[in-house]
N, C-alpha and C positions, 0 to 999 in steps of 0.2 A: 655504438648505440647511444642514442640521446637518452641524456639521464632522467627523471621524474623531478627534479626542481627547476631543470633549465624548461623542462615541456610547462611545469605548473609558469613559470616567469614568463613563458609567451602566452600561454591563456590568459593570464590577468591584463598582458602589455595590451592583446585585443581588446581587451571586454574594456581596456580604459577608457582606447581611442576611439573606440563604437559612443559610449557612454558622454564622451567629450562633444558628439556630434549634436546629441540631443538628449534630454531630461523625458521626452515623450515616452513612456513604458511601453505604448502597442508599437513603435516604431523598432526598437532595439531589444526589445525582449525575444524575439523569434533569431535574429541573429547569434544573441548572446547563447541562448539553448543553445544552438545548430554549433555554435563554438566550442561548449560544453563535452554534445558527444562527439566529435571529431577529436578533442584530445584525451576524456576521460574514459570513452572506448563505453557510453551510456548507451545503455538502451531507450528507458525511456526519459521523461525529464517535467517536473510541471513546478510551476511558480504559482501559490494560491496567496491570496489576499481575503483579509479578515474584515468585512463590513461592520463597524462595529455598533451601528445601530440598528442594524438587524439582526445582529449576531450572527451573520452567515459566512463562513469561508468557502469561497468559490475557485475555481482555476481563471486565472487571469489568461495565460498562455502557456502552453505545451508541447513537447517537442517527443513525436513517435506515437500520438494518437490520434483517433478517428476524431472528428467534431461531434460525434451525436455521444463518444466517450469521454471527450471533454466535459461536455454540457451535464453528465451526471454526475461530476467529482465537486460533488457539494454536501459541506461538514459543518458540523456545530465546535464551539470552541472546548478539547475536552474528546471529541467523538474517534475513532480509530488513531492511528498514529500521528495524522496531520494536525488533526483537531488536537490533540493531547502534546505535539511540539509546541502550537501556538497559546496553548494553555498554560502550560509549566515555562515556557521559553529554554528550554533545555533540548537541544539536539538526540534525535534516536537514531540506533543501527540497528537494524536486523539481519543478520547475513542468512538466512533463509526465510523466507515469507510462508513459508511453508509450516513453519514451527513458529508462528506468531498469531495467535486466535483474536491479538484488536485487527491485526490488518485485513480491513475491508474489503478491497480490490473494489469498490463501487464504480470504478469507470467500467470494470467489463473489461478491458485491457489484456490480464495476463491469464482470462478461464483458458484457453486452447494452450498454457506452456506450461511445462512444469515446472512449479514453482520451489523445487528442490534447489533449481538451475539458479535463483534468484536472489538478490539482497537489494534493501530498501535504505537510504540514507535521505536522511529529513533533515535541515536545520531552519532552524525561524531565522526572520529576517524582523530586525529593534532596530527602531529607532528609540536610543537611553536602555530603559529595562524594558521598554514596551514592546514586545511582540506584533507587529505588525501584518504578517506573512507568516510564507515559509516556502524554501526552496528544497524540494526533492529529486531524487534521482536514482533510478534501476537500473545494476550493472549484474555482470555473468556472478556467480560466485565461483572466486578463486582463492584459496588458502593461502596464496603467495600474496597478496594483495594487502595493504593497510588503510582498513578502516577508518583508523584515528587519521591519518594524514588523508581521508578524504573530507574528513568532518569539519580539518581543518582548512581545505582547500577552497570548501563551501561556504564556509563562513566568514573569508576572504571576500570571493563573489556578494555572497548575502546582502556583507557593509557593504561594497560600492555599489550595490542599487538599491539601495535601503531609500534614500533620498529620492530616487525615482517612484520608487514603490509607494511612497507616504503620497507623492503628490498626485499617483494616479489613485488610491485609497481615496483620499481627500475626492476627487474628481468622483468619483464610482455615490460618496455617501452626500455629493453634493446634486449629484443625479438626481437622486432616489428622493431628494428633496422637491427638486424642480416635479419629477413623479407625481409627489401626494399632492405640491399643492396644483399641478393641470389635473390630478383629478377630483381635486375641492373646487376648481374652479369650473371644471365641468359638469357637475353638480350640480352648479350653482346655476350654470346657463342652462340645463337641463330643466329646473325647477323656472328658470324665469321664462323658457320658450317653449313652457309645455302647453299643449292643445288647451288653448282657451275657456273652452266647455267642459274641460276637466279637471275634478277637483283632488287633489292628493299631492303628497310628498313624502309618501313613504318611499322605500326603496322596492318595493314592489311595482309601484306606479310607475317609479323612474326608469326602468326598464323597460314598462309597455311605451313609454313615451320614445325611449330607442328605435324601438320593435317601427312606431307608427313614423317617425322618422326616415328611417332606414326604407321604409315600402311605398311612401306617400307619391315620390314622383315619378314612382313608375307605373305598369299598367297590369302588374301580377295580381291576381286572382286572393285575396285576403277571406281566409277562416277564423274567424272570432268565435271564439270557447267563453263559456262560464256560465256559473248560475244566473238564474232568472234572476233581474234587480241589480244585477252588478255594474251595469252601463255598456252593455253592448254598442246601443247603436251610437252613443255617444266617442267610441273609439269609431264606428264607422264614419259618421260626419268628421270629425278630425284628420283622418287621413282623405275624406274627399275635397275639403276646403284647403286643406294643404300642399291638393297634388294640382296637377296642370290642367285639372277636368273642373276646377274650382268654377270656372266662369261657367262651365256647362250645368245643365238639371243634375239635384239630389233626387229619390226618386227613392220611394221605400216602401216593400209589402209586404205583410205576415203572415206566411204559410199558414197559419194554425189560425188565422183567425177567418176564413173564407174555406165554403163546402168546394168538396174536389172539381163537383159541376163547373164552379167558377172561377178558380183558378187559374185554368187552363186559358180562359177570356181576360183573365187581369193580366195574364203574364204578357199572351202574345197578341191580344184581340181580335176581332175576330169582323168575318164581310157581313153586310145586308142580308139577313134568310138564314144565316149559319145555323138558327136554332131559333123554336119560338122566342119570340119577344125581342130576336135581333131584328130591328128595324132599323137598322144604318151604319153605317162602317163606325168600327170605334178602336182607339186605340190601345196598344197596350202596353204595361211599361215598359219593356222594351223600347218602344218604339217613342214611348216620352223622357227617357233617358239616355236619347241619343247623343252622343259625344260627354254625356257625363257618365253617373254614377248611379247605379240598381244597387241597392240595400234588401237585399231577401233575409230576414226572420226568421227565425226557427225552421230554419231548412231543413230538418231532420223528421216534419210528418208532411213533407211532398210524397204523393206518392210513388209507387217505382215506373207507372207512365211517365209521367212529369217527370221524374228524374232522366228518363232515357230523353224526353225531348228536351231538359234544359243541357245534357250531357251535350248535345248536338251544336248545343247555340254557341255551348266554352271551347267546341271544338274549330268548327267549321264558319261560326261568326254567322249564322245565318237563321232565320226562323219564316215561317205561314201563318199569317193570323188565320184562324179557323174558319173552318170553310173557305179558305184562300187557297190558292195554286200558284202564287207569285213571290218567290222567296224574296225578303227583306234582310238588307245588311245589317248589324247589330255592332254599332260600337257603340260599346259601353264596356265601362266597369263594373266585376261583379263582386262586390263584400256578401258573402255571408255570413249567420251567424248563427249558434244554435247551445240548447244546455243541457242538449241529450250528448250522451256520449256515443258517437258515430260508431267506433268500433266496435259494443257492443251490436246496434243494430246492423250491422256488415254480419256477424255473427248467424245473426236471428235469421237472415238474410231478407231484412226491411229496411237496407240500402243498398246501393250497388257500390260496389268497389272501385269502379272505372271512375264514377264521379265524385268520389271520395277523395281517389288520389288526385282527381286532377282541380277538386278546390280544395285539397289541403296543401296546396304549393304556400303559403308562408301563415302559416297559425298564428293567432295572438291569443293569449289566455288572459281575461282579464281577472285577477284574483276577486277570492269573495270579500267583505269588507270585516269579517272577523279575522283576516291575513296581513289588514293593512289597518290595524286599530286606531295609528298615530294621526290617520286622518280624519278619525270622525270629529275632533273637535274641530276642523277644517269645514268641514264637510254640513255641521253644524249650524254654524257661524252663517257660512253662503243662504242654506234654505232659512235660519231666521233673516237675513237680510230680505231673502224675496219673499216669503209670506208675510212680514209683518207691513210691506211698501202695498202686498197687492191685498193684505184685509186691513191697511190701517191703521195698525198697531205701532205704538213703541216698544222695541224692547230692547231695552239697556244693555241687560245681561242674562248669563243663565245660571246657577244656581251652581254651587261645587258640588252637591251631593247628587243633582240633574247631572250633570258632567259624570258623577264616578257610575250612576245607574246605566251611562249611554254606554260609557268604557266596559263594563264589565259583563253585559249582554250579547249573546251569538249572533244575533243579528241575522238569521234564518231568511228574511226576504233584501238580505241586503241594502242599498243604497237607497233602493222606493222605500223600501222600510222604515228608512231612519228620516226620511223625506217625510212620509204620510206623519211619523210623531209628531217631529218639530210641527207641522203646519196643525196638528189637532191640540198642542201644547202651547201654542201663541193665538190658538180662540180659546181656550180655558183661560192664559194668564189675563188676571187683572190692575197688577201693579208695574208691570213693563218688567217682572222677572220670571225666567222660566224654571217653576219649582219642581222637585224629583214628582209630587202628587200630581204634577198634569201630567207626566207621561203615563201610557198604556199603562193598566195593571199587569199586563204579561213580564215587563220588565223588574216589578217590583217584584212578582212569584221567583221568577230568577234567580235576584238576589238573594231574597230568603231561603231558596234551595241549595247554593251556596255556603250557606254557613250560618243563616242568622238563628240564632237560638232561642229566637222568642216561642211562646208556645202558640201554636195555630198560627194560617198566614195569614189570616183577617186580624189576628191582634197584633203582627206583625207590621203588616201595611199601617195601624192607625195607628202606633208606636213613631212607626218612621215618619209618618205623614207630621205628627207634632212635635218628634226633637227636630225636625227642618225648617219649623213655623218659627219655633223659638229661637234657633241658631241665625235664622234671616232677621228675624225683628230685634234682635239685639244686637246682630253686624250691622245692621239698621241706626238702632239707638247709639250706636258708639259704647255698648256694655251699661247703658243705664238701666237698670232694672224698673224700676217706676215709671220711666215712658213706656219701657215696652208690653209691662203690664198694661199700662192705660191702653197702649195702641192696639191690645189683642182684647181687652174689655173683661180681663181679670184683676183678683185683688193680688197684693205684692205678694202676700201671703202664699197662695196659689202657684205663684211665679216661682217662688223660692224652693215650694216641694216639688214641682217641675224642674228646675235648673238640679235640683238634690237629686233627682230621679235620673237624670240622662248622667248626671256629674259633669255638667258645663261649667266650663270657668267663667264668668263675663270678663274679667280682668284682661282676657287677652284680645277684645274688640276694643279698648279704649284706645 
């Protein structure tokens, strides 16, 4: 019988001349295992490596498990027995796993056996004192057997691929670099290639800008969700200028703003005589949005006629202008968009379900703008540029305390909202600054409801409205007090128990 030193001297003599071939880990690590149990009579066997910038130890490669049980033998440094060898750097033995309450079994591996039957040996794999790994292995338990001369046979193994192991570690946390920064840098093209006509770079945006990506150049059926204000149709012109229908008609109607009479004549138009006052063939969008894009509006008060003949047109590609008998082919795109919620009216039953599902084949949600705060000063910025070019104006800047009233507002009509201020806040300013006082008084109730502790919101408002006069004409003045007395048309005097009252520094404008 071959004795246990001369079997351990040809284990190691393989694992050398394996190791001699190549330094690569995924090449000779499946070997080296498969070496392991054919002499150590192992059941199972895993080699994990310690990320150590993510702090995660994972299985690099394993020998006697499934892949979807590999892929969950993931530990923190410290966590069950693996996690707690490469923590301490101290080798465990457990000759039954049964009787050990850290061993996890997180692969799934040994639930079907009895784990009476079992013992676990772990030893870390250093490079110096540093734990880098760690190599384990599950054999039968047998009382005749010695643990210590496995611990030792492992830690034999461990060193000669310690040096392997460092280099694929190194490799693994040299990844995860390359990782963050393709996805800093995709980001980054995300923000530079987003839809033209749209303004944001939150991470909420940069998502729908995936979304409008990912759907533009094909010819699937697009549902745009959100509140009223938030830029619906602005994601619909983006994916139709984007897609291959670019060169064809945009073409857009809003359900809710025409009576049902007429709708029926906008969509698909209608012959000569169809109904008083038709007196000649006329078209209808359909039919002017041939080989482009139909933008339909608040699709959710068509009524359930109209929805059964638009159902027909997403199905069958075909329509009758009214009072016609001559079916028309329909290619087109159809984006719509709506800020009811469908599901409920599917409920009510004042939608149909068929044509629910068949345009909600790829949803975008465009969030409201109090989920994407980071772009209002974005957002800002744009509409003073176009109102101040198309009424006239300069306007320089906007005011820090205008900024924190925009920041800190719900924003209820969303993006028109924040639109109609600025353009009503650059015809009040008259020095080329936008002061918190020209926006909306509703903004300013806000704040006050908020937190401000003045008493009443009328002496609130005229509170705020004059420590923002004073804090602008003396970041004005560069902190002189006597111009900015003069420039406001009070005496210093006056100035001093105003700056005493809010407790302004001027010192820190010079």
């Amino acid at each position: 019988m071959i004795s246990r030193e001369i079997k351990e001297l040809s284990l190691l003599f393989e694992i050398s001349q394996k190791l001699s071939e190549t330094l690569d880990l995924k090449k000779v690590l499946a070997p080296i295992l498969q070496m392991m149990a054919d002499h150590m009579e192992m059941l199972r066997g895993t080699l994990t490596i310690l990320n150590r910038k993510t702090g995660e130890i994972f299985i690099e490669e394993a020998y006697g498990l499934m892949p979807e049980e590999q892929a969950k033998g993931k530990y923190l440094p410290g966590e069950g027995i693996t996690g707690r060898v490469i923590d301490t750097g101290q080798p465990a033995i457990i000759p039954r796993i049964s009787n050990e309450p850290l061993f996890l079994n997180r692969t799934g591996s040994r639930k079907n056996l009895n784990k009476e039957d079992i013992s676990f040996i772990c030893v870390p794999i250093k490079i110096g004192p540093e734990a880098i790994g760690a190599l384990s292995v599950d054999r039968l338990f047998n009382k005749r057997i010695s643990f210590e001369e496995d611990v030792r046979l492992l830690t034999i193994i461990a060193s000669s691929i310690s040096q392997a192991v460092r280099l694929r570690q190194l490799a693994e946390e040299e990844l995860d670099k390359v990782r963050e920064e393709n996805s800093r840098l995709q980001n980054e093209l995300r923000i530079k290639f987003a839809p033209k006509n749209i303004i944001g770079t939150s991470k909420a945006m940069l998502e729908v800008y995936d979304q409008i990506n990912k759907v533009c150049q094909a010819n699937t059926t697009v549902l745009i969700l959100g509140e009223s204000g938030v830029g619906k149709e602005r994601v619909a012109h983006a994916i139709h200028y984007s897609s291959k229908r670019a060169r064809g008609p945009y073409i857009a109607i809003n359900c809710a703003a025409l009576p049902e009479s007429l709708i029926e004549s906008e969509l698909f138009g209608h012959e000569k005589g169809a109904f008083t006052g038709a007196i000649g063939i006329r078209k209808g969008r359909f039919e002017m949005a041939e080989k482009g894009t139909l933008f339909l509006d608040e699709i959710g008060e068509l009524s359930l006629a109209l929805q059964a003949k638009l159902l027909r047109v997403l199905q069958e590609k075909k329509y009758e202008r009214v009072g016609g008998g001559m079916s028309l082919r329909a290619d087109v795109r159809i984006i719509a968009a709506t800020n009811r919620n469908l599901e409920e009216l599917l409920q009510e039953g004042k939608f149909r379900e068929d044509l629910y599902y068949r345009l909600n084949i790829f949803p975008i949600v465009v969030p409201p703008l109090r989920d994407r705060k980071t772009d209002i000063p974005l957002l800002a910025d744009y509409f003073i540029e176009k109102y101040a070019r198309e009424i006239g104006k300069e306007i320089v800047r906007i005011s820090t305390p205008a900024i924190d009233l925009l920041m800190s507002y719900a924003w209820p009509g969303n993006v028109r909202e924040l639109e109609n201020c600025i353009e009503r806040a650059i015809l009040l300013s008259t020095d080329g600054v936008i002061q918190g006082y020209h926006l909306p008084p509703r903004l300013q109730r806000e704040e006050i409801s908020q937190g401000t502790k003045c008493r009443g919101a009328f002496k609130a408002m005229i509170a705020a409205y004059e420590q923002e006069i004073l804090l602008e004409e003396l970041q004005r003045c560069r902190g002189n007090m006597a111009r900015a007395a003069r420039a406001l048309g009070m005496t210093e005097r006056v100035m001093g128990l105003r700056i005493a009252k809010y407790g302004i520094d001027p010192g820190v404008f010079k």
